[in-house]
C-alpha positions in Angstrom: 83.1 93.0 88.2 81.4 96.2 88.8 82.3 98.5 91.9 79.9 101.0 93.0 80.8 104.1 92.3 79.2 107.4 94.3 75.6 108.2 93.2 75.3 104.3 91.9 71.6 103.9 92.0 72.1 100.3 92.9 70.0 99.2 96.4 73.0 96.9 96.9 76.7 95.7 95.7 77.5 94.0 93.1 77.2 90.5 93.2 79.8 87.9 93.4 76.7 86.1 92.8 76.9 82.1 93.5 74.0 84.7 92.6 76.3 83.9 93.8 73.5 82.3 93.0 73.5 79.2 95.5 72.2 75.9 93.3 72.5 72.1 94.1 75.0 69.7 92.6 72.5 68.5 90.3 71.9 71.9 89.2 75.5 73.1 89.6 75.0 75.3 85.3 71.4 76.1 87.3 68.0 75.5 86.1 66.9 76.9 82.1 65.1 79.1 84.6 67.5 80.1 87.0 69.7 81.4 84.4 67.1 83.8 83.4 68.6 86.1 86.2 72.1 86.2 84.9 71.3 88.4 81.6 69.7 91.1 83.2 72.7 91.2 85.7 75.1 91.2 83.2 73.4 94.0 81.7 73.9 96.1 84.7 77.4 95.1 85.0 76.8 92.8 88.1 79.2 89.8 87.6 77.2 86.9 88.5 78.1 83.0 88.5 76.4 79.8 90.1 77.4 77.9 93.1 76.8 75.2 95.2 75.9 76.3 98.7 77.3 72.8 100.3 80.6 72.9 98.6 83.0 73.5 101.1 85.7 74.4 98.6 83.5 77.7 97.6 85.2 81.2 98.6 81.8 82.2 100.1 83.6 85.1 101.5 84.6 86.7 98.3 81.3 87.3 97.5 80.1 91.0 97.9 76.4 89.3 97.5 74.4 85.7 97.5 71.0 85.9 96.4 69.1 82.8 97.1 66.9 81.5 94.3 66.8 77.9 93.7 68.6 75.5 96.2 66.9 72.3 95.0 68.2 69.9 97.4 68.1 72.2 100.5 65.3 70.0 102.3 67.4 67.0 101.7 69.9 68.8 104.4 68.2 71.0 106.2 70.3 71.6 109.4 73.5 72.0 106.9 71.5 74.3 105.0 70.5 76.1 108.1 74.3 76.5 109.2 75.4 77.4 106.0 73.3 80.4 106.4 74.4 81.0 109.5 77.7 80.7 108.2 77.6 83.6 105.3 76.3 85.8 108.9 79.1 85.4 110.2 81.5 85.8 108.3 79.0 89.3 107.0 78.7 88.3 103.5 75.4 89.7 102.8 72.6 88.0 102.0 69.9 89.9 99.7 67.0 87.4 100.2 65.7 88.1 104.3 67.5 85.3 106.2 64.7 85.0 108.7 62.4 84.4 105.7 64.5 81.9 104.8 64.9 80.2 107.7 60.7 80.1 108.0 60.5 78.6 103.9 62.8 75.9 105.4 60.7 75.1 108.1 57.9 73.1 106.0 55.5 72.9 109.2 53.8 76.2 107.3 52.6 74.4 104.9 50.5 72.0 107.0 49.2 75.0 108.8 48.4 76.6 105.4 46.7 73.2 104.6 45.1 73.2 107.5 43.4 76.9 107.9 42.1 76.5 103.7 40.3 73.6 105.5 37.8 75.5 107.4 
């Protein structure tokens, strides 16, 4: 895996990347899609590999980075997923995606407001 060196020009360590990028059980290779983001990681040397966020056997706290793309099955467990963020805060593996941001996206009520104000 790459290690910053001084004058890296990265905005942030490499990822141990469950995209450490976090994906479902059902997902656990990722999405055609998802997997878009691993070659362009590669090619900066950022080691990157899937993972599922609810597997309890993960070594979340290995990870220098988790970027959040595609948890499918998130809203299926919302108050795990919730803690499970909470979790990677407290134990200060850093999260690239805005944790309050997603903590809002999990909270679906936006999208009846949203449906609501394109009413009027």
């Amino acid at each position: 895996m790459h290690r910053p060196q001084a004058g890296d020009s990265r905005p942030f360590p490499s990822p141990c990347l469950a995209s450490h990028s976090p994906t479902s059980a059902k997902y656990s290779s990722l999405t055609e899609d998802d997997r878009l983001l691993l070659g362009p990681l590669n090619d900066r040397e950022i080691a990157a590999e899937p993972a599922v966020w609810n597997d309890h056997t993960f070594p979340w706290r290995s990870c220098e980075a988790v970027v959040i793309r595609s948890c499918w099955d998130y809203h299926l467990k919302p108050d795990d997923f919730l803690g499970w963020i909470a979790s990677l805060e407290a134990t200060a593996v850093p999260i690239v995606n805005s944790s309050a941001l997603i903590r809002w996206n999990a909270n679906k009520t936006h999208l009846r407001a949203n449906a609501l104000s394109s009413r009027r």
